[in-house]
N, CA, C and O atoms as a MOPAC input file, in Angstrom:
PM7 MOZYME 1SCF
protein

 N    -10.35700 1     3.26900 1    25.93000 1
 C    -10.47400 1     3.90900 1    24.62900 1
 C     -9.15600 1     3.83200 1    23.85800 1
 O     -9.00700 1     3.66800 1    22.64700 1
 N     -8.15500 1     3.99700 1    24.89100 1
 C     -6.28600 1     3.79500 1    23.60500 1
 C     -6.35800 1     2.41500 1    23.29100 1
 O     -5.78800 1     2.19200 1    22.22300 1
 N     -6.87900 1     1.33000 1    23.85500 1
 C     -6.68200 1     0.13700 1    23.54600 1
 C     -7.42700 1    -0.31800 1    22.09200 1
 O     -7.14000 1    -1.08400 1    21.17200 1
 N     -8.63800 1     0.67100 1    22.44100 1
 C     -9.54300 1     0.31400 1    21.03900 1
 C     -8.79700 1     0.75800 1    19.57600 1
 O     -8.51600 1     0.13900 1    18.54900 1
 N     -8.63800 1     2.07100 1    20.00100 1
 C     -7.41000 1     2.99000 1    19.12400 1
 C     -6.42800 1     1.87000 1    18.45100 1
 O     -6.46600 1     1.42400 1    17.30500 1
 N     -5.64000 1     1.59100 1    19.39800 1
 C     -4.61600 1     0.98500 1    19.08900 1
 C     -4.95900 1    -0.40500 1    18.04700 1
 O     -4.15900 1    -0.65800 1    17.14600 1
 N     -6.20200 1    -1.27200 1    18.24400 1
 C     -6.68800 1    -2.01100 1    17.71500 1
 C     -7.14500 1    -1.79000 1    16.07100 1
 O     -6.93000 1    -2.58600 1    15.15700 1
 N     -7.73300 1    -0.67000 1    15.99500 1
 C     -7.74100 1     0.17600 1    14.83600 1
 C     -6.97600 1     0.70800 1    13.89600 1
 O     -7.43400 1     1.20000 1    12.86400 1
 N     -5.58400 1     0.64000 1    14.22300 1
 C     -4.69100 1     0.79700 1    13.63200 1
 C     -4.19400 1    -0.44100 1    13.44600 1
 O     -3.74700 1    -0.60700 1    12.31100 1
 N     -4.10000 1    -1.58400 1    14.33900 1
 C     -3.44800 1    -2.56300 1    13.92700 1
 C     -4.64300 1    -3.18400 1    12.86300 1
 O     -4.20500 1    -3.63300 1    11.80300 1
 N     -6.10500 1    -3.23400 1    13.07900 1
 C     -6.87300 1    -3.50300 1    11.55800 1
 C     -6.61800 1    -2.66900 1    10.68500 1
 O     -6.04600 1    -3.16100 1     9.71200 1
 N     -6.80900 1    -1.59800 1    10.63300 1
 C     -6.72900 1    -0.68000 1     9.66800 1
 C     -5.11700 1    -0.73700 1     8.61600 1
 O     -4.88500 1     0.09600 1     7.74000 1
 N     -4.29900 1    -1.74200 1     8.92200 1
 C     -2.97100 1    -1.79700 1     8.25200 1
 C     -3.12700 1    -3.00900 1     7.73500 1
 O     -2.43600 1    -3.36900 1     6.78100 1
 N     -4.03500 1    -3.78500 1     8.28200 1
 C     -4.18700 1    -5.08500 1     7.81100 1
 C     -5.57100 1    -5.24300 1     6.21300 1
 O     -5.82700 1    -6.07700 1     5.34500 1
 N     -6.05700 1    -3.94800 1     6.61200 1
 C     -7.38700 1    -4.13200 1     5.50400 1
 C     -6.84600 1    -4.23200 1     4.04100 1
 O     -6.97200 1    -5.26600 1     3.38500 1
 N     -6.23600 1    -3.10300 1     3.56200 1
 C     -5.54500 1    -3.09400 1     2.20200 1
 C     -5.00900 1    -4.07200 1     2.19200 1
 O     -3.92500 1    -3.51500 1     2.36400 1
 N     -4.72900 1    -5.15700 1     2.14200 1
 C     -4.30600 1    -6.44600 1     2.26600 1
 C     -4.90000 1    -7.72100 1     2.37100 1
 O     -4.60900 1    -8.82600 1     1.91200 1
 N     -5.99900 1    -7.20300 1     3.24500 1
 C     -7.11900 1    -8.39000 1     2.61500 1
 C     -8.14400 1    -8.20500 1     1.94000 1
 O     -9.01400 1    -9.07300 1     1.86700 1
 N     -8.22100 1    -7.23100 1     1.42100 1
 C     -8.58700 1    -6.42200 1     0.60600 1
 C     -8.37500 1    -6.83300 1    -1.24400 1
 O     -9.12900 1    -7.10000 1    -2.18000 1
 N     -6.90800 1    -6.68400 1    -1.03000 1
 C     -6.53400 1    -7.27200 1    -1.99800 1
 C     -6.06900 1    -8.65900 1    -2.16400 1
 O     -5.46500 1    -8.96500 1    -3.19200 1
 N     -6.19800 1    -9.14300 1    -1.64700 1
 C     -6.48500 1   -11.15900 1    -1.20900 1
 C     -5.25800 1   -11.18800 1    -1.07000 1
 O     -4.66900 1   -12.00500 1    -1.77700 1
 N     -4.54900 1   -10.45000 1    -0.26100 1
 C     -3.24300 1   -10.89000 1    -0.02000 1
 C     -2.77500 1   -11.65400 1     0.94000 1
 O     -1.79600 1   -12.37500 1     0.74600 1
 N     -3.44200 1   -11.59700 1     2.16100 1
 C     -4.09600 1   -12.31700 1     3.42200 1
 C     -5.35400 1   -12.07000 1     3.96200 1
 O     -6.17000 1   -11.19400 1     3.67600 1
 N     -5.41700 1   -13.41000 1     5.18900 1
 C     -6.68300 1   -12.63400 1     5.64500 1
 C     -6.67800 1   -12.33800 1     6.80300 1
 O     -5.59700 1   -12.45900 1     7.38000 1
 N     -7.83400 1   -11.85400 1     7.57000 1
 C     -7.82900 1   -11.62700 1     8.76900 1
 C     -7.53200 1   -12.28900 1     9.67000 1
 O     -8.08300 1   -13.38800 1     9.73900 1
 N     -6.43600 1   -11.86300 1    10.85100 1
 C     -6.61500 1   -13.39100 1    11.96900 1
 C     -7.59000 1   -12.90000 1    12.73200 1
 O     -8.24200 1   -11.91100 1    12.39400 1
 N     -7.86500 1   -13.84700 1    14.34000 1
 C     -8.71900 1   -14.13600 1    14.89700 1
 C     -9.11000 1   -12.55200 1    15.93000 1
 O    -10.20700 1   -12.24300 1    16.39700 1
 N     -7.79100 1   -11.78800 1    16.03700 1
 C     -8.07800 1   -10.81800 1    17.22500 1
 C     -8.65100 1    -9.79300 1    16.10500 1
 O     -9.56300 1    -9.04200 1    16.45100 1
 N     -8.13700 1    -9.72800 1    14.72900 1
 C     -8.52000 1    -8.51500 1    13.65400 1
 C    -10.41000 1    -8.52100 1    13.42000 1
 O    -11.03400 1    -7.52000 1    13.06900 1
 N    -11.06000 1    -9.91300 1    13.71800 1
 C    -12.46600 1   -10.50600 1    13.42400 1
 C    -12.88400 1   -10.06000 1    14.19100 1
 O    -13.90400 1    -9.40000 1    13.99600 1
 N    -12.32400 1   -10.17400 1    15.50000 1
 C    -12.78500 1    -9.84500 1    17.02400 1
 C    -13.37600 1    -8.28500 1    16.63200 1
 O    -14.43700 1    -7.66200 1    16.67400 1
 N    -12.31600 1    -8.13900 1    16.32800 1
 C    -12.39200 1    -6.20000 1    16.32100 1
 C    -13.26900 1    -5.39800 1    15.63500 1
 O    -13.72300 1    -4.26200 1    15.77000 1
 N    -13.40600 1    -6.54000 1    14.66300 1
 C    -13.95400 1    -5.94000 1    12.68400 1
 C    -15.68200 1    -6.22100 1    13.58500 1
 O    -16.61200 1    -5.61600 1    13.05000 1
 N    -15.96100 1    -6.88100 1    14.55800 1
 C    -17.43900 1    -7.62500 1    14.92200 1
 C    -17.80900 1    -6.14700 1    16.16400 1
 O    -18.70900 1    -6.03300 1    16.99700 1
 N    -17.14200 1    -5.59700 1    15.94400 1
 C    -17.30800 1    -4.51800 1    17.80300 1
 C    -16.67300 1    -3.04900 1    16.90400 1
 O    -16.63000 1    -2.21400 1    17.80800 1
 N    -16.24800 1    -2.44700 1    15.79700 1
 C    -15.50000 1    -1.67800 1    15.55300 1
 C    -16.77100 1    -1.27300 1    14.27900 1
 O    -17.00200 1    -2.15600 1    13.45300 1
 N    -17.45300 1    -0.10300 1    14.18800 1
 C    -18.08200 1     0.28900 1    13.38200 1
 C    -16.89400 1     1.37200 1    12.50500 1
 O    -16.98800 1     1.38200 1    11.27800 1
 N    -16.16300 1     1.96600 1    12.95200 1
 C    -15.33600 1     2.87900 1    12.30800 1
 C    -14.52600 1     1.90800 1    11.11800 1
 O    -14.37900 1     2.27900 1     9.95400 1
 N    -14.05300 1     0.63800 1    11.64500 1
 C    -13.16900 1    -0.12700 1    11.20200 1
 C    -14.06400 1    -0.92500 1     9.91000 1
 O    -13.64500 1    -1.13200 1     8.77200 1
 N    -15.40100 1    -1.28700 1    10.46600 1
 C    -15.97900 1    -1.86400 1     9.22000 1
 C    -16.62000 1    -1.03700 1     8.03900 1
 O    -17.16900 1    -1.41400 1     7.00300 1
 N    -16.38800 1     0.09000 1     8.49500 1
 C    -16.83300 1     1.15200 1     7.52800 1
 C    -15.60900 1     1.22200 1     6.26300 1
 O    -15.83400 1     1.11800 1     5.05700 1
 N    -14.00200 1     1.47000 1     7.05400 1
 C    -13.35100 1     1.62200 1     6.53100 1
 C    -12.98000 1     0.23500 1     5.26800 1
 O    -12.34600 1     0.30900 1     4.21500 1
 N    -13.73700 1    -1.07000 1     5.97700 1
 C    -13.60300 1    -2.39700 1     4.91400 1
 C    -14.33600 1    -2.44200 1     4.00300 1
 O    -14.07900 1    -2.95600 1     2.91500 1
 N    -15.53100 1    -1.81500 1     4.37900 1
 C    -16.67500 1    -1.14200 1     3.42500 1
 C    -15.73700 1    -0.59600 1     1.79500 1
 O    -15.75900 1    -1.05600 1     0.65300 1
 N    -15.09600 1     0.40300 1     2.33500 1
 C    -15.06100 1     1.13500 1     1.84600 1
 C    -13.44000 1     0.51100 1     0.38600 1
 O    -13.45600 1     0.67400 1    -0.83400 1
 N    -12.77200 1     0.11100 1     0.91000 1
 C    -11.75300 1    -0.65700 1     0.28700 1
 C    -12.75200 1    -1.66500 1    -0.47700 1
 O    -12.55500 1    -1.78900 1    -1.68600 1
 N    -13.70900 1    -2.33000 1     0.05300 1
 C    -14.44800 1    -3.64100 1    -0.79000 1
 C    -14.75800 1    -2.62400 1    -2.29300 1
 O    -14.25300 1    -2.92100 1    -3.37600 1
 N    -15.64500 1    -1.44500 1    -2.09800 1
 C    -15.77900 1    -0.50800 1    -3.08900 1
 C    -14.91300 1    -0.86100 1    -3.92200 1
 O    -15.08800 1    -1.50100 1    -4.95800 1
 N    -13.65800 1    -0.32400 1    -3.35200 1
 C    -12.68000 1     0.19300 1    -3.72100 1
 C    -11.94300 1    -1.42900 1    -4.87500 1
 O    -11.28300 1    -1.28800 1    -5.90400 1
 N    -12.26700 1    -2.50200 1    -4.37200 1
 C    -11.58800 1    -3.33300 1    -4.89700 1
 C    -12.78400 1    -3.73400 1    -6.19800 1
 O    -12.31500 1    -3.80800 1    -7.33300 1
 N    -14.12100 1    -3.95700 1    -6.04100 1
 C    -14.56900 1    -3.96900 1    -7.12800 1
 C    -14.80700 1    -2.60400 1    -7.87800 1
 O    -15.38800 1    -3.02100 1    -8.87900 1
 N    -14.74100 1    -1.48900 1    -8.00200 1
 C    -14.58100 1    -0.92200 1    -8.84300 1
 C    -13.34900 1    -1.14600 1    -9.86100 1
 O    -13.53100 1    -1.06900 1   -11.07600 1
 N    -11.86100 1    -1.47700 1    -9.20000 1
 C    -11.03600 1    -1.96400 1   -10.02300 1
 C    -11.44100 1    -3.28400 1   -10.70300 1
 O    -10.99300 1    -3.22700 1   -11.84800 1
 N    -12.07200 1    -4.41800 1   -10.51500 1
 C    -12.49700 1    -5.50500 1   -11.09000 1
 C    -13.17700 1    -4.90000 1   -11.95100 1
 O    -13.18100 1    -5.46400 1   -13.04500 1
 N    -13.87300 1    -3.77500 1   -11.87000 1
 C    -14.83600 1    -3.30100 1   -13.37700 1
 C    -13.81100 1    -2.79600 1   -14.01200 1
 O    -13.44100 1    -3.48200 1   -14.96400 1
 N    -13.23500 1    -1.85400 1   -13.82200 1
 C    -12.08200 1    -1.48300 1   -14.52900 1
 C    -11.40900 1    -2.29500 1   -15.86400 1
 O    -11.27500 1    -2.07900 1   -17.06900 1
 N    -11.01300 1    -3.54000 1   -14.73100 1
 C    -10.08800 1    -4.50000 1   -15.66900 1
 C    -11.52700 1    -5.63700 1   -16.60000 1
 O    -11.26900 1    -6.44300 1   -17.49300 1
 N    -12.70300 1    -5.39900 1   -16.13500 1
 C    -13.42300 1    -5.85100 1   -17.53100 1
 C    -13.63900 1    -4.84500 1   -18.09000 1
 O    -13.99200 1    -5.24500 1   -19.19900 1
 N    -13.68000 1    -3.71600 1   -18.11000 1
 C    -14.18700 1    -2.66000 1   -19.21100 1
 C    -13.13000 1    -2.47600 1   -20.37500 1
 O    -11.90800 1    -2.52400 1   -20.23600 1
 N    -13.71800 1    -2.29200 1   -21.36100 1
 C    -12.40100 1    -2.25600 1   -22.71500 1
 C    -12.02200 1    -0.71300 1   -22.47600 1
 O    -12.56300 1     0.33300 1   -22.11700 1
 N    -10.74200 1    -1.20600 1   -22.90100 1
 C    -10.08200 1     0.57600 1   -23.00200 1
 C     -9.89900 1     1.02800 1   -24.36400 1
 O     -9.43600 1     0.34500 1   -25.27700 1
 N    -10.41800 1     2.59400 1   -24.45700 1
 C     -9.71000 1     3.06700 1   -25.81300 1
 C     -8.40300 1     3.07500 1   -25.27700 1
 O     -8.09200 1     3.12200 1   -24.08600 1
 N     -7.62000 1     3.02200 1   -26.32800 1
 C     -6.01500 1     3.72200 1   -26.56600 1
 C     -5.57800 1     5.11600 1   -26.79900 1
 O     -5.36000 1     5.71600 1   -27.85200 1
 N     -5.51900 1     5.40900 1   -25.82100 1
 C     -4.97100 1     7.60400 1   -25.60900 1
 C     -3.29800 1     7.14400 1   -24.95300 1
 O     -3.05500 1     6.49800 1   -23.93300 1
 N     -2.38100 1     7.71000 1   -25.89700 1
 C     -1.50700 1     7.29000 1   -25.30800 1
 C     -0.30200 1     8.92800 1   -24.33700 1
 O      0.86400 1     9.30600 1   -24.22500 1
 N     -2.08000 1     9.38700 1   -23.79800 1
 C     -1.56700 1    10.86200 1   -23.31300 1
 C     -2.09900 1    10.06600 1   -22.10600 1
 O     -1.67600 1    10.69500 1   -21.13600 1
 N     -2.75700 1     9.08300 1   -21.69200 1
 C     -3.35500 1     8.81100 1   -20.36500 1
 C     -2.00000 1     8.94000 1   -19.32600 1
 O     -1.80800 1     9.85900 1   -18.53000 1
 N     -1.17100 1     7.82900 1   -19.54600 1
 C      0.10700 1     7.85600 1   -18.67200 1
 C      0.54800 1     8.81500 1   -17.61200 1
 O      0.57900 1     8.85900 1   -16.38200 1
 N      0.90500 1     9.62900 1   -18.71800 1
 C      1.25000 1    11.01100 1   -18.38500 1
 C      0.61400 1    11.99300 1   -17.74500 1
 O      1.04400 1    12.92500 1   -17.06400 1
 N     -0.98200 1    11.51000 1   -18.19400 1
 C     -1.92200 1    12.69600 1   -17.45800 1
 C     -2.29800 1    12.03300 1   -16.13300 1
 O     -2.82400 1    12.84600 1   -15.37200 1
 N     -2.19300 1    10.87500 1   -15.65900 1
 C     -2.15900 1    10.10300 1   -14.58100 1
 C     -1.39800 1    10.73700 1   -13.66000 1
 O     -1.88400 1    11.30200 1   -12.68000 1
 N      0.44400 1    10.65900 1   -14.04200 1
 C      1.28900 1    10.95200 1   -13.25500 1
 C      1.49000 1    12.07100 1   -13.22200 1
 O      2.17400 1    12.42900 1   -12.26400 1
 N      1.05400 1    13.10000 1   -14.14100 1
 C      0.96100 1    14.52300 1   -13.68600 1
 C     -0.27100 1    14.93700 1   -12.36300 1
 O     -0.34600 1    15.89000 1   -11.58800 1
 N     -0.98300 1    13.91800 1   -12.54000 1
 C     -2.19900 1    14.11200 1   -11.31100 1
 C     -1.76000 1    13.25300 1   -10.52300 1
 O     -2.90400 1    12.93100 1   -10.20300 1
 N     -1.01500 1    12.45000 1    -9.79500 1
 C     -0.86400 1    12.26800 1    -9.03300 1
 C      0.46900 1    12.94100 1    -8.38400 1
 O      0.76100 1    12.82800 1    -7.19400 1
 N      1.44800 1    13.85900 1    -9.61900 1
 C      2.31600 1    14.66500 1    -8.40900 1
 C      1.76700 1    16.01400 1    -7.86200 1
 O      2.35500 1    16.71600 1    -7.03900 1
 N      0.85500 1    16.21800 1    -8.29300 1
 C     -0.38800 1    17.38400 1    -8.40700 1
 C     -0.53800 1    17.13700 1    -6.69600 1
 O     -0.17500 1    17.63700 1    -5.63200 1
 N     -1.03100 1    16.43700 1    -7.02900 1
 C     -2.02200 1    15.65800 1    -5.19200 1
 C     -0.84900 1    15.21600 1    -4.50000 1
 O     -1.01600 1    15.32200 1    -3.28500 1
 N      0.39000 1    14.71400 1    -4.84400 1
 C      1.11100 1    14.38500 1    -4.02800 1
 C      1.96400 1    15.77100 1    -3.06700 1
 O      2.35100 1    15.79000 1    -1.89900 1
 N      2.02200 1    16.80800 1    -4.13500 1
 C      2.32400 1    18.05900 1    -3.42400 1
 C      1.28400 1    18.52600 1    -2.37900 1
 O      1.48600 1    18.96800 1    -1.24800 1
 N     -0.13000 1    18.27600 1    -3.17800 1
 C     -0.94200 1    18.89500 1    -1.79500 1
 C     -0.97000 1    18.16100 1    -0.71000 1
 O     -1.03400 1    18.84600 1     0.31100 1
 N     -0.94200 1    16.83700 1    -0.51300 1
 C     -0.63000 1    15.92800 1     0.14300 1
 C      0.90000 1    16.55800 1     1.22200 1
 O      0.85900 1    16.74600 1     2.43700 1
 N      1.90800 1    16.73200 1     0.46800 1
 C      3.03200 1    17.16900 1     1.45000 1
 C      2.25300 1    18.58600 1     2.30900 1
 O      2.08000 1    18.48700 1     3.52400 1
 N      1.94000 1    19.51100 1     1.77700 1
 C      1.30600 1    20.48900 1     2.48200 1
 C      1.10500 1    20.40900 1     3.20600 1
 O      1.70300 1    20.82400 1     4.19900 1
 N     -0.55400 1    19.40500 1     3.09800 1
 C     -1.28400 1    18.97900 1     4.07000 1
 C     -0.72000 1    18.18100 1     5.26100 1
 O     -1.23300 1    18.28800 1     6.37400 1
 N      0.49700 1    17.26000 1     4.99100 1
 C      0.95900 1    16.42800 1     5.98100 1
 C      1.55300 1    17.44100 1     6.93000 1
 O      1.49100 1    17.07400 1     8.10400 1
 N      2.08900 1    18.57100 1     6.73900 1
 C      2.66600 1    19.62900 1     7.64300 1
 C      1.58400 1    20.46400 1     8.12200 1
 O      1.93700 1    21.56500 1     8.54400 1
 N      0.34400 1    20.19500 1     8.15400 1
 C     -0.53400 1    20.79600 1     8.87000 1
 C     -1.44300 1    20.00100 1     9.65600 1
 O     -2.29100 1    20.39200 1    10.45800 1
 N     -1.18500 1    18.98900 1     9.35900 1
 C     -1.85600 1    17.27100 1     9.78500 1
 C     -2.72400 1    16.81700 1     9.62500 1
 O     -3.17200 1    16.00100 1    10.43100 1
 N     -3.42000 1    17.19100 1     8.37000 1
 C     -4.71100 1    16.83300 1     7.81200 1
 C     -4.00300 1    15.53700 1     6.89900 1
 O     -4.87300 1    14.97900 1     6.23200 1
 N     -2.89900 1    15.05000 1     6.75100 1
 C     -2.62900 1    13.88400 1     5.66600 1
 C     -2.91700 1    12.90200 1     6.45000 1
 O     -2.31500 1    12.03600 1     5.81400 1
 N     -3.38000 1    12.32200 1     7.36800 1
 C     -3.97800 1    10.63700 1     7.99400 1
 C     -5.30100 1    10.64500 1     7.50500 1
 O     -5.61000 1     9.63900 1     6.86600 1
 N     -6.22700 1    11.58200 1     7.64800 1
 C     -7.80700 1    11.28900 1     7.29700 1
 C     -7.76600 1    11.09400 1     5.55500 1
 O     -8.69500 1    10.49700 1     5.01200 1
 N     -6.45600 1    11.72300 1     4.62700 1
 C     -7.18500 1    11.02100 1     2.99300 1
 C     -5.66000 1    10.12900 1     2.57000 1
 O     -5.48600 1     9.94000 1     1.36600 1
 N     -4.43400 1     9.52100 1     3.68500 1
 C     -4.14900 1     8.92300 1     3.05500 1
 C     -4.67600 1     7.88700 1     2.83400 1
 O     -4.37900 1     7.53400 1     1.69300 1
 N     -5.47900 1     7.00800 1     3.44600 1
 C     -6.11600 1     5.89100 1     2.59600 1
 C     -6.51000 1     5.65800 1     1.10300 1
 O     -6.27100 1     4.78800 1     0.26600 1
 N     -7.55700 1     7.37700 1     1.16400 1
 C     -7.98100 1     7.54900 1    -0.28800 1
 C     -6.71700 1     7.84200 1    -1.18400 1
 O     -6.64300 1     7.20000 1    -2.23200 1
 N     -5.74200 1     8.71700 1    -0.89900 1
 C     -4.35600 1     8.79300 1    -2.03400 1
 C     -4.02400 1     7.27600 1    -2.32500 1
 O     -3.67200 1     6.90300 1    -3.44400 1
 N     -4.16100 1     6.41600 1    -1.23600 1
 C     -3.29200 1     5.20900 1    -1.57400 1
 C     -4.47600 1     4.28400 1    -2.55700 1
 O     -4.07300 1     3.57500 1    -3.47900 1
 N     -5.37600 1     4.35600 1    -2.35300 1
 C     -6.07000 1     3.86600 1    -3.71400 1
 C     -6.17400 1     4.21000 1    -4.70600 1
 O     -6.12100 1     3.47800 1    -5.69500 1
 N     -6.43700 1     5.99900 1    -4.72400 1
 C     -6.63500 1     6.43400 1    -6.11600 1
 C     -4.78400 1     5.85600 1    -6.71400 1
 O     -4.67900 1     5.22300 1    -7.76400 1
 N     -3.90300 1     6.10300 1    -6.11400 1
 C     -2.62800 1     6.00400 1    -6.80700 1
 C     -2.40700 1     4.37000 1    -7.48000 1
 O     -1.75500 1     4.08100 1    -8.48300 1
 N     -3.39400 1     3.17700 1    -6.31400 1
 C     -3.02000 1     1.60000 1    -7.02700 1
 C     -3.89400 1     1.90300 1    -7.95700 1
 O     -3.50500 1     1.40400 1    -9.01300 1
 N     -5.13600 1     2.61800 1    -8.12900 1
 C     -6.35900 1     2.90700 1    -9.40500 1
 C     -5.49700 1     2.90100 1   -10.64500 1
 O     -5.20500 1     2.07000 1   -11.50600 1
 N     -5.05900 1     4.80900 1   -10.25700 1
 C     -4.08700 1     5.13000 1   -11.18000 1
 C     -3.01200 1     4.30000 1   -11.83300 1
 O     -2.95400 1     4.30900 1   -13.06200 1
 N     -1.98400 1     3.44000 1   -10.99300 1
 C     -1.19000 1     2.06100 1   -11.77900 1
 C     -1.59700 1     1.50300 1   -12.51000 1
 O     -1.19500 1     1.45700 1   -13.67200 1
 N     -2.87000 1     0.68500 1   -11.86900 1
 C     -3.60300 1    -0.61100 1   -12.47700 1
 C     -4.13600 1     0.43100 1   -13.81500 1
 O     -4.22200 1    -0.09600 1   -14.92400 1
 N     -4.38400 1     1.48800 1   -13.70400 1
 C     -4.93300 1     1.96000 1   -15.39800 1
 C     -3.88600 1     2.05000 1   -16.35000 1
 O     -3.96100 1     1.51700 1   -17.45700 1
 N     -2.68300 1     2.86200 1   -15.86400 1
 C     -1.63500 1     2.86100 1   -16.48500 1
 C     -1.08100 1     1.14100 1   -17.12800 1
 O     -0.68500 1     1.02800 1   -18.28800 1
 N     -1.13200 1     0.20900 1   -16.38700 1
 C     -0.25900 1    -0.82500 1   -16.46300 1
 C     -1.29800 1    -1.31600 1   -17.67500 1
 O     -0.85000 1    -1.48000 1   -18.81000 1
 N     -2.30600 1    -1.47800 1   -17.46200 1
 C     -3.75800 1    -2.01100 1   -18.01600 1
 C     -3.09400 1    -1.15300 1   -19.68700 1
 O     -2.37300 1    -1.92900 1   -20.31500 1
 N     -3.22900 1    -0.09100 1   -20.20400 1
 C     -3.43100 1     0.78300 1   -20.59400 1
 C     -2.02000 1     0.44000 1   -21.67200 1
 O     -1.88100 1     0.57900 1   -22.88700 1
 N     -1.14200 1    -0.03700 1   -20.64300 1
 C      0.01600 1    -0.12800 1   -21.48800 1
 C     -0.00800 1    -1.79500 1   -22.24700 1
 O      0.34200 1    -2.04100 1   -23.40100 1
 N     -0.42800 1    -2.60900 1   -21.41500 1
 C     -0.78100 1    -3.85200 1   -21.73300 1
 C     -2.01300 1    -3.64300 1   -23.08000 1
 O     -1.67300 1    -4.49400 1   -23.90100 1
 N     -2.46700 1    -3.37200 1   -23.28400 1
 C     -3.71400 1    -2.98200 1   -24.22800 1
 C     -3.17500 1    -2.88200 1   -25.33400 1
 O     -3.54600 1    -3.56500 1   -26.28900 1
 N     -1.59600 1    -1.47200 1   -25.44700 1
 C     -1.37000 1    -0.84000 1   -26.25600 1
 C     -0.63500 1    -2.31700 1   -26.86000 1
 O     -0.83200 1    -2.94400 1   -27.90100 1
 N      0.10000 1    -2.49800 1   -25.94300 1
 C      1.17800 1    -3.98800 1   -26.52400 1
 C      0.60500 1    -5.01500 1   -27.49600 1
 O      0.99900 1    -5.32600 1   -28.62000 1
 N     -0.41000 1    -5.45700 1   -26.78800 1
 C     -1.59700 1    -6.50800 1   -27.73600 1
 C     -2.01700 1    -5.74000 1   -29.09700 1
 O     -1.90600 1    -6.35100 1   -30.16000 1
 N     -2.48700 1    -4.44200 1   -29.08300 1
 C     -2.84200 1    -4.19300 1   -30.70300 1
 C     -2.12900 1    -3.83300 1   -31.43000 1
 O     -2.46700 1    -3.36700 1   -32.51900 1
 N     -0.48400 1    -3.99100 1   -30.88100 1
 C      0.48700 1    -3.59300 1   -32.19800 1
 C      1.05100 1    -5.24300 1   -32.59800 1
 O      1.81900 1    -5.42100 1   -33.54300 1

């Protein structure tokens, strides 16, 4: 059972990454992803995660130029509860989700600022 563990973590560091086509899987990560229901759930779940941003970046944006700000005020919001939580040890089960909503949050911001640039 630690071996499987251990396997799970070494996919599970590798997903956000191929995820975002940054690499891909090698041969022992396939092995794992074919025998690991926890692990393909979690690829599941990043695939979501990566086309919802592809809708994102086709959907037109209005121009609010309070978004920024209301972004990074919500993410130091969550990043405090986040410290909390890490001192009670509930921060491993949603950092995955912080670490997406926060590339979400960028890619809107960056998007958002790129938008503003083009219509002036």
């Amino acid at each position: 059972m630690a071996g499987d563990r251990a396997h799970c973590v070494s996919v599970s560091d590798a997903l956000a990454a191929t995820a975002g086509s940054d690499r891909a899987f090698g041969p022992l990560e396939l092995d794992h992803l074919a025998t690991c229901l926890r692990c393909r759930a979690e690829q599941a779940r990043y695939q979501r995660l990566m086309e919802a941003m592809q809708s994102l970046r086709e959907a037109p944006a209005e121009e609010d130029y309070r978004l920024e700000s209301q972004i990074l005020e919500t993410l130091d919001l969550h990043g405090r509860r986040l410290a909390r939580m890490a001192r009670s040890g509930v921060v491993a089960a949603v950092g995955g989700v912080a670490a997406g909503a926060a590339a979400t949050a960028g890619f809107i911001a960056a998007r958002h600022r790129r938008a503003a640039r083009l219509a002036s």
